[in-house]
C-alpha positions in Angstrom: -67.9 27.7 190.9 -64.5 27.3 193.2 -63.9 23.8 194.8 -64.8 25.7 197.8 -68.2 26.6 197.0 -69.1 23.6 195.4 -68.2 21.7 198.7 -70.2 23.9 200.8 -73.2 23.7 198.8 -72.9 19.7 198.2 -72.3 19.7 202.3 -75.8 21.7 202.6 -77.6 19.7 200.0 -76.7 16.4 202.0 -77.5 17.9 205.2 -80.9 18.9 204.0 -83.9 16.9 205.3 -85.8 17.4 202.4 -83.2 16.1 200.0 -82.3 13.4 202.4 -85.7 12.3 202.2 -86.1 12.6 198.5 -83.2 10.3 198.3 -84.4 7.6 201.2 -87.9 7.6 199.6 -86.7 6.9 196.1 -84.4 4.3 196.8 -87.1 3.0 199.5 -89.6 3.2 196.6 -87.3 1.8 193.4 -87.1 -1.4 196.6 -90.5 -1.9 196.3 -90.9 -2.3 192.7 -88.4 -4.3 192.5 -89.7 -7.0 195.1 -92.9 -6.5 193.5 -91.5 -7.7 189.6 -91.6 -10.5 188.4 -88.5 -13.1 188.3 -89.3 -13.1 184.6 -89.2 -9.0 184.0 -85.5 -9.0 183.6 -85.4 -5.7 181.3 -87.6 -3.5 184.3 -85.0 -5.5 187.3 -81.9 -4.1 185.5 -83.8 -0.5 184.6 -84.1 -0.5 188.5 -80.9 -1.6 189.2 -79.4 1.1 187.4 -81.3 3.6 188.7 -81.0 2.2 192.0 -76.5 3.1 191.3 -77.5 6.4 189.8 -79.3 7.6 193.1 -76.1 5.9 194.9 -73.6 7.8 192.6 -75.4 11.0 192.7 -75.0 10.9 196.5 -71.4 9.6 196.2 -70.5 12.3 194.5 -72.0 14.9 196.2 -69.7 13.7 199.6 -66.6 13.7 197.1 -67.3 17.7 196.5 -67.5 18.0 200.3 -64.3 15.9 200.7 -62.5 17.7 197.5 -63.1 21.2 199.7 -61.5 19.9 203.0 -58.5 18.3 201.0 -58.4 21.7 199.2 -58.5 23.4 202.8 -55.7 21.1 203.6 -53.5 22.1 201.0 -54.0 26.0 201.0 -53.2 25.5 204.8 -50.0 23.7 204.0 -48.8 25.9 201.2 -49.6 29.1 203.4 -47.7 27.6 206.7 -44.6 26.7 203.5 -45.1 30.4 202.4 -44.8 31.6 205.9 -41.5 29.3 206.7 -39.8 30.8 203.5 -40.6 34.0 204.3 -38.8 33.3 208.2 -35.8 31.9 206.6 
């Protein structure tokens, strides 16, 4: 998969209301256990915890793919408009 299409798919993924409501209900859910545990259940707080920064990476990374694709636009852009200059001159 080119850095291009990986960015266009992250970009639908996130812009797809079913996804984005996967990921508000999970973290909305993993919340709500965690208010309801006990101050004594250390080992189920931290089990929520990290899956409370997995959901938050999974997401992070999906915008990095989306931001990788217009940085890679960028740079084919610049290297054409170079390639076009040399070619002038």
């Amino acid at each position: 998969m080119t850095p291009f299409e990986r960015a266009d798919e992250a970009a639908r993924l996130l812009k797809n209301p079913v996804l984005r409501d996967a990921f508000t209900g999970i973290r909305d859910n993993l919340i709500v256990t965690l208010e309801a545990t006990q101050i004594s259940d250390v080992e189920t707080q931290h089990e929520i915890a990290l899956m409370l920064q997995l959901l938050k990476r999974l997401n992070g990374q999906l915008l990095r793919y989306v931001e990788d694709g217009k940085l890679e636009t960028h740079r084919q852009k610049q290297a054409n408009f170079i390639e076009r200059l040399r070619e002038r001159f």
